[in-house]
mmCIF file of the N, C-alpha and C atoms, coordinates in Angstrom:
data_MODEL
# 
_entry.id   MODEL 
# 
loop_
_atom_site.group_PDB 
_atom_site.id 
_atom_site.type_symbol 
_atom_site.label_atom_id 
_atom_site.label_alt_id 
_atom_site.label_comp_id 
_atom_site.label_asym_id 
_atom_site.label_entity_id 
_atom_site.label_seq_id 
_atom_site.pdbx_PDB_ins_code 
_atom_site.Cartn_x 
_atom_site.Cartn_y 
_atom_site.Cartn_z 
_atom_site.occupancy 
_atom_site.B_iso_or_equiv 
_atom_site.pdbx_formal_charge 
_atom_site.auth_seq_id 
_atom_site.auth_comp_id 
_atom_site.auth_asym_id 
_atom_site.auth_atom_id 
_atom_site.pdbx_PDB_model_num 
ATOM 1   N N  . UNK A 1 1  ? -7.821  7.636   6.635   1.00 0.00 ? 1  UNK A N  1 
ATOM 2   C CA . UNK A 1 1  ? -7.945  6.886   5.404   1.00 0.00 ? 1  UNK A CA 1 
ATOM 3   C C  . UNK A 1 1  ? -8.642  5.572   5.715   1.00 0.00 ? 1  UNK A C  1 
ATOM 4   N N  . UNK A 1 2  ? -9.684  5.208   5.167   1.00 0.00 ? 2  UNK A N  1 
ATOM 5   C CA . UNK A 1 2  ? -10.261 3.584   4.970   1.00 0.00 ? 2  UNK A CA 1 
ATOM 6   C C  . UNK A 1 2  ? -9.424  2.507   4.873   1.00 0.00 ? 2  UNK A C  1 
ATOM 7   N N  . UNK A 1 3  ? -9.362  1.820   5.506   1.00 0.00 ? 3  UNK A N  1 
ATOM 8   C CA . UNK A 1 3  ? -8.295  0.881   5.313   1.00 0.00 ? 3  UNK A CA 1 
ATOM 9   C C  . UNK A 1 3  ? -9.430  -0.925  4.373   1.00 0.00 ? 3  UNK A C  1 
ATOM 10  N N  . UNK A 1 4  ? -9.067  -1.511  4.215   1.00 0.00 ? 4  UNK A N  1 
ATOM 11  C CA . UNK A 1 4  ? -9.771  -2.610  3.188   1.00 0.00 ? 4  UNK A CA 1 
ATOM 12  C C  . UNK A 1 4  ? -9.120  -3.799  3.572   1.00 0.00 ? 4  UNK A C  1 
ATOM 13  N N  . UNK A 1 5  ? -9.486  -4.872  4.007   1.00 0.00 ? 5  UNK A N  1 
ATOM 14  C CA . UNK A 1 5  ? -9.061  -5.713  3.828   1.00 0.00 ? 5  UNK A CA 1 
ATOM 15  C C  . UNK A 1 5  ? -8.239  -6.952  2.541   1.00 0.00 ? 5  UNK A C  1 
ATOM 16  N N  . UNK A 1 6  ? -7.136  -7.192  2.909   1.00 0.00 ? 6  UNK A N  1 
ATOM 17  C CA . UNK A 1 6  ? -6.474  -7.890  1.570   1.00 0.00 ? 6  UNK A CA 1 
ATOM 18  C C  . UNK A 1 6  ? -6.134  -9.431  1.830   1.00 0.00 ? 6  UNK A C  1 
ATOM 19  N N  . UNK A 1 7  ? -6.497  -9.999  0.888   1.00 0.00 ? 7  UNK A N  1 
ATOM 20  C CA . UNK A 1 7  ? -6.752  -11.602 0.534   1.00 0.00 ? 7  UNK A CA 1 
ATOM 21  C C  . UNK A 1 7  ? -4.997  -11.679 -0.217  1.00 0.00 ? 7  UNK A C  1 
ATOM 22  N N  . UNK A 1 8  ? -3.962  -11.749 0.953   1.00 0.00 ? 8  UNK A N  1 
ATOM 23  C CA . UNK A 1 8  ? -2.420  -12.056 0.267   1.00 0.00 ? 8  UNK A CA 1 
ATOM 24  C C  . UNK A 1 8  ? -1.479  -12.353 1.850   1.00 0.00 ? 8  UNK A C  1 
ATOM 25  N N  . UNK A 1 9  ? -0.906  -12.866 1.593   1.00 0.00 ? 9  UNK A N  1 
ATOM 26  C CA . UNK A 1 9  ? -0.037  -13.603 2.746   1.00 0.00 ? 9  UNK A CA 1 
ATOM 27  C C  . UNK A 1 9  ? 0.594   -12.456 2.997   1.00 0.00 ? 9  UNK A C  1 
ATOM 28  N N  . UNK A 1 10 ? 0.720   -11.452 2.786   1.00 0.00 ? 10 UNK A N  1 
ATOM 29  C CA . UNK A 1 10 ? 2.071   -10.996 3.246   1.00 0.00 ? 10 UNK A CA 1 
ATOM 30  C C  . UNK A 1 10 ? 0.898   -9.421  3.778   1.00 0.00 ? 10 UNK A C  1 
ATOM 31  N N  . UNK A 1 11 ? 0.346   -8.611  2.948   1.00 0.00 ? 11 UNK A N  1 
ATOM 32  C CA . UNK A 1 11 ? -0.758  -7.425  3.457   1.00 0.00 ? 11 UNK A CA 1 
ATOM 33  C C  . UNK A 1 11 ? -2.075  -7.963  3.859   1.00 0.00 ? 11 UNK A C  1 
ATOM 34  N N  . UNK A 1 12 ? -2.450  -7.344  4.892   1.00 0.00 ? 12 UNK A N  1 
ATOM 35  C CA . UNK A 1 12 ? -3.418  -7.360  5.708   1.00 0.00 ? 12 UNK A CA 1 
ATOM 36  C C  . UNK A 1 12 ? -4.257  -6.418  5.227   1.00 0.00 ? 12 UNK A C  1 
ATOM 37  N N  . UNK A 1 13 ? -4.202  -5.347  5.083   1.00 0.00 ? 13 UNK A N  1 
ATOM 38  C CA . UNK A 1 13 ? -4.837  -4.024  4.621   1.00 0.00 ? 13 UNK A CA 1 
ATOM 39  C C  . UNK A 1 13 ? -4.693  -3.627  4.186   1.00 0.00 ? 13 UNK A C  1 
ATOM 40  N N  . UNK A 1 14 ? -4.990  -2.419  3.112   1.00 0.00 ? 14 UNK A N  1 
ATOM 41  C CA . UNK A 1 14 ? -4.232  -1.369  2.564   1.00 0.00 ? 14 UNK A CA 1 
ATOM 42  C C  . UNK A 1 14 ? -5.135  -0.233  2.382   1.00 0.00 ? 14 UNK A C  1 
ATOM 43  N N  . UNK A 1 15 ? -4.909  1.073   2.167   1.00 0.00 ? 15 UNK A N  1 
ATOM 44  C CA . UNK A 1 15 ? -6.324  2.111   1.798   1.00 0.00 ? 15 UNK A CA 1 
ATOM 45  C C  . UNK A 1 15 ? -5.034  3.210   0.867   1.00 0.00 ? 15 UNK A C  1 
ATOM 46  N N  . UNK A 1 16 ? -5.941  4.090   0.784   1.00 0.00 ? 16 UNK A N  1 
ATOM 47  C CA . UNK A 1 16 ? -5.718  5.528   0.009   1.00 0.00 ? 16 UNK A CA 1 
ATOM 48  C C  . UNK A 1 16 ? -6.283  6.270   -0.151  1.00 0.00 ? 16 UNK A C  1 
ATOM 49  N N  . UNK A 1 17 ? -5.489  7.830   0.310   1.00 0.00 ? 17 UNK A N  1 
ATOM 50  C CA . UNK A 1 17 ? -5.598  9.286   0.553   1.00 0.00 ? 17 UNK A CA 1 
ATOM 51  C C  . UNK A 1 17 ? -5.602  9.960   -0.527  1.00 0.00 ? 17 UNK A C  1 
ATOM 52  N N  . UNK A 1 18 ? -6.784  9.832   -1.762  1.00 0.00 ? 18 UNK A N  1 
ATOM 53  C CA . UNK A 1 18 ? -6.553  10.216  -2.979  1.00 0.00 ? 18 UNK A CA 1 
ATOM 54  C C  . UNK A 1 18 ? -6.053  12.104  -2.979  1.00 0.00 ? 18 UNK A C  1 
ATOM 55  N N  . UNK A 1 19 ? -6.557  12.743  -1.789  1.00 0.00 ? 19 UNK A N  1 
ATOM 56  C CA . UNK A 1 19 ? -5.745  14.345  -1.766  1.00 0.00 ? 19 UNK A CA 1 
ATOM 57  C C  . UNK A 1 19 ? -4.586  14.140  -1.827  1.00 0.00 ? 19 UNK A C  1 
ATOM 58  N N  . UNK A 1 20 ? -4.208  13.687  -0.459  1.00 0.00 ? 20 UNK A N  1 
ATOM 59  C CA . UNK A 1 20 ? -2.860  13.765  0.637   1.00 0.00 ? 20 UNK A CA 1 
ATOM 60  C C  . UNK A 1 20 ? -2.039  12.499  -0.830  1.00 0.00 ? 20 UNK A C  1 
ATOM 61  N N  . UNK A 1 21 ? -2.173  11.852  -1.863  1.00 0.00 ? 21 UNK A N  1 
ATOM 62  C CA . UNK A 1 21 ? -1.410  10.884  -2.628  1.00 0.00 ? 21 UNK A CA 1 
ATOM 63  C C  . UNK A 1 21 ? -1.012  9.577   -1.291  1.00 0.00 ? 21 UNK A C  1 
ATOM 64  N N  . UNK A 1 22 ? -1.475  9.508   -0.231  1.00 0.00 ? 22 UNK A N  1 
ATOM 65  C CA . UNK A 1 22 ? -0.469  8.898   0.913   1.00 0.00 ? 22 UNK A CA 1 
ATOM 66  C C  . UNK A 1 22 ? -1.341  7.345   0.350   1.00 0.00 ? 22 UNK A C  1 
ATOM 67  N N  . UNK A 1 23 ? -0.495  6.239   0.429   1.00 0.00 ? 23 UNK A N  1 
ATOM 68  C CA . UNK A 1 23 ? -1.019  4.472   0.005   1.00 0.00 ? 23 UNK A CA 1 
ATOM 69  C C  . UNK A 1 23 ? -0.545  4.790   1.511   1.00 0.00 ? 23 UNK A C  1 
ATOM 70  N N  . UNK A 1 24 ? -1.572  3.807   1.990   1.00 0.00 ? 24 UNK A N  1 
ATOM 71  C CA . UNK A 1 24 ? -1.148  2.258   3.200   1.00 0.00 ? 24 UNK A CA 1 
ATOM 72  C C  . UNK A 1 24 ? -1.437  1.646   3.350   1.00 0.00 ? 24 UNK A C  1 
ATOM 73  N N  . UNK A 1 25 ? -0.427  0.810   3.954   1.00 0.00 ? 25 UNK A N  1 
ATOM 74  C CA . UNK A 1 25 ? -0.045  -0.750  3.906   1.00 0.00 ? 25 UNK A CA 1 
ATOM 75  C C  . UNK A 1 25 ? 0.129   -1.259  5.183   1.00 0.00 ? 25 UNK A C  1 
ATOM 76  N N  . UNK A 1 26 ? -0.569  -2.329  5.568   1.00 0.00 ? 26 UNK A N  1 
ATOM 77  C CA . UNK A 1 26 ? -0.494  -2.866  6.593   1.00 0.00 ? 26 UNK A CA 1 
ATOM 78  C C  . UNK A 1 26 ? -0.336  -4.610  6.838   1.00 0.00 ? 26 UNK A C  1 
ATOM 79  N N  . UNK A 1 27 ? 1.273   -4.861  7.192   1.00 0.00 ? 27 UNK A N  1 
ATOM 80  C CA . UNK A 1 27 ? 1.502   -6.159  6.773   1.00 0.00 ? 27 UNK A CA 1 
ATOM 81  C C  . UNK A 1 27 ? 1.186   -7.035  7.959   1.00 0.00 ? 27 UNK A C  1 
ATOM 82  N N  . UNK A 1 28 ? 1.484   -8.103  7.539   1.00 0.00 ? 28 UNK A N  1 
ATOM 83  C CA . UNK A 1 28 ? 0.398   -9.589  8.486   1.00 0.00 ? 28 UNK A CA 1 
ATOM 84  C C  . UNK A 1 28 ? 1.416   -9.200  9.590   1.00 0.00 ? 28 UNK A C  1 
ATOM 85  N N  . UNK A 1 29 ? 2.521   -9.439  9.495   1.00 0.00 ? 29 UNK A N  1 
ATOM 86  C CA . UNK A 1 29 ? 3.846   -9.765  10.505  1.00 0.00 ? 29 UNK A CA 1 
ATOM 87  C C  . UNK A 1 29 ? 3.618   -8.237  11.365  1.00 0.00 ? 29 UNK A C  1 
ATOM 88  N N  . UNK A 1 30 ? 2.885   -6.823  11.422  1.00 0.00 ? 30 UNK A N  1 
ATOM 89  C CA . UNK A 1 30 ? 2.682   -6.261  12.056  1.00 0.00 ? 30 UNK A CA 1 
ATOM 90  C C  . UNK A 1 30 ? 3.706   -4.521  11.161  1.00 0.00 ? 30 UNK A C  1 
ATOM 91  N N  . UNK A 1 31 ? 2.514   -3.733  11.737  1.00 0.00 ? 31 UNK A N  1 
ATOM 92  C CA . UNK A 1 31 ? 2.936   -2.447  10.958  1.00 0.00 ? 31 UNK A CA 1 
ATOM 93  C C  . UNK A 1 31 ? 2.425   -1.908  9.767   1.00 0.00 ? 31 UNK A C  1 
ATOM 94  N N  . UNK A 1 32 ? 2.207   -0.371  10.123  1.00 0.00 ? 32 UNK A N  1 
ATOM 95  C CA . UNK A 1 32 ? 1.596   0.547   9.244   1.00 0.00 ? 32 UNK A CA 1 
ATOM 96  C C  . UNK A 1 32 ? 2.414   0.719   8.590   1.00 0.00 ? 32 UNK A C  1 
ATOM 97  N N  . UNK A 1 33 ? 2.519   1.847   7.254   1.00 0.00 ? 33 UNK A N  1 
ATOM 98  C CA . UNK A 1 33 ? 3.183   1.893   6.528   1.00 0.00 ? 33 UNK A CA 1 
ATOM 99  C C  . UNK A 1 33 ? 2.427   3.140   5.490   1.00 0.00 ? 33 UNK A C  1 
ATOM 100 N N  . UNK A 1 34 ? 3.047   4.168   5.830   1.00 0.00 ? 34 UNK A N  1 
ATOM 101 C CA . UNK A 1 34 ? 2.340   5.267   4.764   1.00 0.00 ? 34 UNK A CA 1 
ATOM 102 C C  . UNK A 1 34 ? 3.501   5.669   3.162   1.00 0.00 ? 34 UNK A C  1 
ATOM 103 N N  . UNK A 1 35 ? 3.095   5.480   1.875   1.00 0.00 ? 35 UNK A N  1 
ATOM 104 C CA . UNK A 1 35 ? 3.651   5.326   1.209   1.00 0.00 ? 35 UNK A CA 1 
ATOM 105 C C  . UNK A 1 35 ? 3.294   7.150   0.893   1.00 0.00 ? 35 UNK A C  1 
ATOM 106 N N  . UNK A 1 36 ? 4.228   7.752   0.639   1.00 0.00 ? 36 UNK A N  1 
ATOM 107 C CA . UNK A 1 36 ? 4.193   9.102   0.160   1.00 0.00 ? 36 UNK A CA 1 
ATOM 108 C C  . UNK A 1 36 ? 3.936   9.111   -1.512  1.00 0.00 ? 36 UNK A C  1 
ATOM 109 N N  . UNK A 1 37 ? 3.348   10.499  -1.517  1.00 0.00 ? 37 UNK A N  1 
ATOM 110 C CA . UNK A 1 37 ? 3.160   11.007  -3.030  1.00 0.00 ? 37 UNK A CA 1 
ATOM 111 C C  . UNK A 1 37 ? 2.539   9.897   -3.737  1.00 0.00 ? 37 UNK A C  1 
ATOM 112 N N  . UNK A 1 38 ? 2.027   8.712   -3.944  1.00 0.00 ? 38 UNK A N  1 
ATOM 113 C CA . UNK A 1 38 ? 1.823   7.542   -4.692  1.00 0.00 ? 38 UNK A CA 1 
ATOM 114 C C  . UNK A 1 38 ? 0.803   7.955   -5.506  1.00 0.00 ? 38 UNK A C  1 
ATOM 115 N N  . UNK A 1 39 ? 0.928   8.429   -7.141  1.00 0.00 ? 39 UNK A N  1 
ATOM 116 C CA . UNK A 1 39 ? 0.056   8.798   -8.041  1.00 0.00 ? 39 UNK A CA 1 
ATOM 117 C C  . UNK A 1 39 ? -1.153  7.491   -8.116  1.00 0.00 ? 39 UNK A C  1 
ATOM 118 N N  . UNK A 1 40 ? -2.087  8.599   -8.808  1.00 0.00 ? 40 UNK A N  1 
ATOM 119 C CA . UNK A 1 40 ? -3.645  7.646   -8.578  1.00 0.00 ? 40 UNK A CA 1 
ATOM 120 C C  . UNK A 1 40 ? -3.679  6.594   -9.298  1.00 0.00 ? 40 UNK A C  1 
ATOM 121 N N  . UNK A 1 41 ? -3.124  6.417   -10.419 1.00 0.00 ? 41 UNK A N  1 
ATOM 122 C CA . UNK A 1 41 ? -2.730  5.148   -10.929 1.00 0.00 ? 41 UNK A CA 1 
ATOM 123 C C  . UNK A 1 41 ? -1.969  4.314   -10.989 1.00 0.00 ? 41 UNK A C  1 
ATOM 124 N N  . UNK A 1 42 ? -1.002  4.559   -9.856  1.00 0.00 ? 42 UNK A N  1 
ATOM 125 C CA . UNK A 1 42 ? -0.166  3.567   -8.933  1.00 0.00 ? 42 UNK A CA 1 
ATOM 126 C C  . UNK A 1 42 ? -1.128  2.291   -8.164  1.00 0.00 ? 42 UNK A C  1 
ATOM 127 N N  . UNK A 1 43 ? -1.742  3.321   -7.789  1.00 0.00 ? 43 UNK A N  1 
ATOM 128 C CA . UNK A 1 43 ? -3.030  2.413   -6.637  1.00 0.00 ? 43 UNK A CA 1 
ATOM 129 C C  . UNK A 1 43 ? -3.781  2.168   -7.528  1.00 0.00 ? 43 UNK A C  1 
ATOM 130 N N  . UNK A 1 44 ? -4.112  2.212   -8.372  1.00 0.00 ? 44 UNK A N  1 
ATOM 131 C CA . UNK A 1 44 ? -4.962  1.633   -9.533  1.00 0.00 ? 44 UNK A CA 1 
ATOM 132 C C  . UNK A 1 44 ? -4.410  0.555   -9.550  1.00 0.00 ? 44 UNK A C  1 
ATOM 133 N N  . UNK A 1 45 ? -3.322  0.466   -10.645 1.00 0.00 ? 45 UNK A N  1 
ATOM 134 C CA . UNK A 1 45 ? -2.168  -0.766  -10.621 1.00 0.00 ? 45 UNK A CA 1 
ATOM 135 C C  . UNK A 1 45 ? -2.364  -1.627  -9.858  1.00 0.00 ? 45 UNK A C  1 
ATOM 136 N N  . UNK A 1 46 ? -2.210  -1.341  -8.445  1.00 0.00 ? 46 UNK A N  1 
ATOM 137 C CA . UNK A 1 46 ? -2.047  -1.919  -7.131  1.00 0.00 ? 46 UNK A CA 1 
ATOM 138 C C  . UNK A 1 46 ? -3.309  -2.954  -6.943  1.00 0.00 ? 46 UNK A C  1 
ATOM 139 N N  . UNK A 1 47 ? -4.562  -2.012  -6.982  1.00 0.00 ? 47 UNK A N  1 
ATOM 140 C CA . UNK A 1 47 ? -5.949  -2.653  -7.233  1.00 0.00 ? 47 UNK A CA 1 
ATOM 141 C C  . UNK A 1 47 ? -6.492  -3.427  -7.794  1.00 0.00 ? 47 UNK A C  1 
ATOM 142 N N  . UNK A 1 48 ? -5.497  -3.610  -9.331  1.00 0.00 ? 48 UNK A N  1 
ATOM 143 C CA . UNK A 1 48 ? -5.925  -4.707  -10.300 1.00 0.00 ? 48 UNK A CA 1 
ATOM 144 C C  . UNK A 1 48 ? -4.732  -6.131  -10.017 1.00 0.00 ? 48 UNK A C  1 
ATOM 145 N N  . UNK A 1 49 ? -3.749  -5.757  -9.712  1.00 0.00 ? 49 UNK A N  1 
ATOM 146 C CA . UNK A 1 49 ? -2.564  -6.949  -9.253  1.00 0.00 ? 49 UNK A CA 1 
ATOM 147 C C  . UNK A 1 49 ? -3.584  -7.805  -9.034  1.00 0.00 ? 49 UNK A C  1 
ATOM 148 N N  . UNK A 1 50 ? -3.245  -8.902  -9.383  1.00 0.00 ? 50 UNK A N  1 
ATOM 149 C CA . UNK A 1 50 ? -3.275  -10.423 -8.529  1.00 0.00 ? 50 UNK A CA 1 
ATOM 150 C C  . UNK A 1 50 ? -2.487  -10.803 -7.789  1.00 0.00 ? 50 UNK A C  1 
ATOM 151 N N  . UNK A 1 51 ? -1.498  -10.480 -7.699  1.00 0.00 ? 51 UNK A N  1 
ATOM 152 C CA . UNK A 1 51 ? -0.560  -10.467 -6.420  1.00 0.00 ? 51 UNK A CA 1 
ATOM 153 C C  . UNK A 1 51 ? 0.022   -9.333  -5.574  1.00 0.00 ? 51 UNK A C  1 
ATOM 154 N N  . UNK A 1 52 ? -0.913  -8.331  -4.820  1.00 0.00 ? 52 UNK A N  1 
ATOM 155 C CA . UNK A 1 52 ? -0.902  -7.493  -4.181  1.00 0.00 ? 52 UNK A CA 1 
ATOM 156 C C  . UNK A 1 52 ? 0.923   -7.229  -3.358  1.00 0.00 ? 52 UNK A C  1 
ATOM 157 N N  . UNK A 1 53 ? 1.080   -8.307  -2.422  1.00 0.00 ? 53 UNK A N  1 
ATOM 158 C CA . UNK A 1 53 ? 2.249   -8.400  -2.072  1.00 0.00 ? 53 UNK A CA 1 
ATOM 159 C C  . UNK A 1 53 ? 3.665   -8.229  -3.327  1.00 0.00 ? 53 UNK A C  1 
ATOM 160 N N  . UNK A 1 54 ? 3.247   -8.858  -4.181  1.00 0.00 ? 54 UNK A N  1 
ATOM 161 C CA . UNK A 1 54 ? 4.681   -8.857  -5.251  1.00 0.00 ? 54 UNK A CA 1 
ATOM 162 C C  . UNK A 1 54 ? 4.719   -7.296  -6.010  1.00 0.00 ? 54 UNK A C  1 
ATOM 163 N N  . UNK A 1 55 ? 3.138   -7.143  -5.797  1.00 0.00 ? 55 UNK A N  1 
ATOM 164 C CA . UNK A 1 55 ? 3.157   -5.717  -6.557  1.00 0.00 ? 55 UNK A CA 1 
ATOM 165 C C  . UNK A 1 55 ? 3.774   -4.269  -5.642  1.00 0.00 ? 55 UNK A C  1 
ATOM 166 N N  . UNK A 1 56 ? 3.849   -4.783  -4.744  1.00 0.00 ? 56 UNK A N  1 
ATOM 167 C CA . UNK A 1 56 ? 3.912   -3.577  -3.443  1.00 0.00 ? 56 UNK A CA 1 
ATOM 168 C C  . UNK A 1 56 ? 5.818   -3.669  -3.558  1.00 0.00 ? 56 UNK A C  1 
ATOM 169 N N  . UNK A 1 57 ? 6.103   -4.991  -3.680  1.00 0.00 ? 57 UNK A N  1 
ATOM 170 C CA . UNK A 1 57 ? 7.189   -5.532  -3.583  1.00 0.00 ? 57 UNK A CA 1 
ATOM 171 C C  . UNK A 1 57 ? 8.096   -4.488  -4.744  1.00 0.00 ? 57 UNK A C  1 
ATOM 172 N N  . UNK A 1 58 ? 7.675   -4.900  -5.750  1.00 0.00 ? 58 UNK A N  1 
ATOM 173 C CA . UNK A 1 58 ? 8.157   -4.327  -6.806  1.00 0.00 ? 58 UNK A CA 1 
ATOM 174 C C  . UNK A 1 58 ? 8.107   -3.123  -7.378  1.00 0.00 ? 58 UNK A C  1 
ATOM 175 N N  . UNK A 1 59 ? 6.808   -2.501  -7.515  1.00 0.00 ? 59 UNK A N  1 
ATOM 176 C CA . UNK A 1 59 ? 6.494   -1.105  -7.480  1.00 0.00 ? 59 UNK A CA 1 
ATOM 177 C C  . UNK A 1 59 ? 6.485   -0.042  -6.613  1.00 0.00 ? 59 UNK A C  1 
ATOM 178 N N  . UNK A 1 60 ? 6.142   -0.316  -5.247  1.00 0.00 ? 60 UNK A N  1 
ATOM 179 C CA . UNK A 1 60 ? 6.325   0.484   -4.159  1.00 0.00 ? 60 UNK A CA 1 
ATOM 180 C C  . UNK A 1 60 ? 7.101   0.704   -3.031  1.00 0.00 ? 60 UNK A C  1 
ATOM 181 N N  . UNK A 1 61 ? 7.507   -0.410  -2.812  1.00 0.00 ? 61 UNK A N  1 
ATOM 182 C CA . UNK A 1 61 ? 8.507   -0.346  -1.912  1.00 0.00 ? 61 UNK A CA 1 
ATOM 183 C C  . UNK A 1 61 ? 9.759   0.119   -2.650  1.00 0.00 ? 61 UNK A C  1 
ATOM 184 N N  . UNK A 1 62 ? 10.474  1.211   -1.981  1.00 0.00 ? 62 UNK A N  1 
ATOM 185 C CA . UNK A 1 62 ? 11.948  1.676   -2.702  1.00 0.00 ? 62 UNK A CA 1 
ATOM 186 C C  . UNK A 1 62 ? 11.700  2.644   -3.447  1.00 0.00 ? 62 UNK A C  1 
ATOM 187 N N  . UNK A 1 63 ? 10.644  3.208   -3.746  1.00 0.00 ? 63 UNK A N  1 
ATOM 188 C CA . UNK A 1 63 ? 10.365  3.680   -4.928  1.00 0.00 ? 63 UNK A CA 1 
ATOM 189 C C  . UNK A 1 63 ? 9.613   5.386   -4.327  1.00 0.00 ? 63 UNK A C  1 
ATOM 190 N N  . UNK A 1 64 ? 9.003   5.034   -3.404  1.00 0.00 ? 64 UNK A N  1 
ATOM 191 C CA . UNK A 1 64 ? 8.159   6.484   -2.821  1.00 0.00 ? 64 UNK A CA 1 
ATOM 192 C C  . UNK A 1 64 ? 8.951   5.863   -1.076  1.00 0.00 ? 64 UNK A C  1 
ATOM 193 N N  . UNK A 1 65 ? 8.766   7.262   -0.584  1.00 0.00 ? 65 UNK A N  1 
ATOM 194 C CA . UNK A 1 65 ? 9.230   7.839   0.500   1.00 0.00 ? 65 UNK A CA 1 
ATOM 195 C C  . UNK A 1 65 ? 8.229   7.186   1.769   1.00 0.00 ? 65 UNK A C  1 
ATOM 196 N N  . UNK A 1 66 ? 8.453   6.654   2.608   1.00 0.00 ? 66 UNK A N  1 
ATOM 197 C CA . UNK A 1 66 ? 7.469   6.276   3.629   1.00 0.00 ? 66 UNK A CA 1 
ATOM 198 C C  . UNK A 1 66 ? 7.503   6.441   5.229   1.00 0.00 ? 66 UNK A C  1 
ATOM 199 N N  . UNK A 1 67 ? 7.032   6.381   5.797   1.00 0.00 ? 67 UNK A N  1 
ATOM 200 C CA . UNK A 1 67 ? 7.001   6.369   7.409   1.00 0.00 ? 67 UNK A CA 1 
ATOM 201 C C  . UNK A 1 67 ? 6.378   5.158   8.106   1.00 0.00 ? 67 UNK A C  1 
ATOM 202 N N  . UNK A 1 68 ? 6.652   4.391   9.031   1.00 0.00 ? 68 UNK A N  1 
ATOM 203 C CA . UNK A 1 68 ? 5.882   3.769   9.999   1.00 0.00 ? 68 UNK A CA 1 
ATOM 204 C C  . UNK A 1 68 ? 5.163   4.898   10.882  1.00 0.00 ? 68 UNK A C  1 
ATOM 205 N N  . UNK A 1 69 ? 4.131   4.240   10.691  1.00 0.00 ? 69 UNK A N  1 
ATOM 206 C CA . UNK A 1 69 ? 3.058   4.668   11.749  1.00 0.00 ? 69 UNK A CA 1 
ATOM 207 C C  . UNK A 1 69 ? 2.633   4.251   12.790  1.00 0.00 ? 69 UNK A C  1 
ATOM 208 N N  . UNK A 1 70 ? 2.595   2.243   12.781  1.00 0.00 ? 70 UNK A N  1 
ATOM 209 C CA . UNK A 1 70 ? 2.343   1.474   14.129  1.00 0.00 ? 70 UNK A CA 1 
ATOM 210 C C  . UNK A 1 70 ? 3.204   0.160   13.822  1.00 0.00 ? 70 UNK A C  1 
# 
């Protein structure tokens, strides 16, 4: 997956596996983060936030199934 750089204190990166549904997230303080199943207009959502971190905060985290990766 492409990963993108993000302009927010708290994510460093993030990309998306529009097949596989998989978001990731990669925070400043260190660590991957694959968000499962995350419908395409989740990451839409995600894309338009102005606050990337609060949005991840609130919408994604807790919400879909995830793994560390690094």
């Amino acid at each position: 997956m492409e990963m993108f750089d993000c302009n927010s204190s708290n994510i460093a990166r993030y990309g998306y596996d529009p097949k596989e549904r998989i978001m990731g997230v990669e925070f400043r303080r260190g660590g991957l983060y694959h968000y499962k199943d995350v419908p395409q207009e989740v990451f839409n959502a995600f894309l338009e936030a102005p606050l990337k971190g609060s949005f991840h905060y609130q919408q994604i985290r807790g919400n879909y199934d995830w793994e560390k990766v690094s």
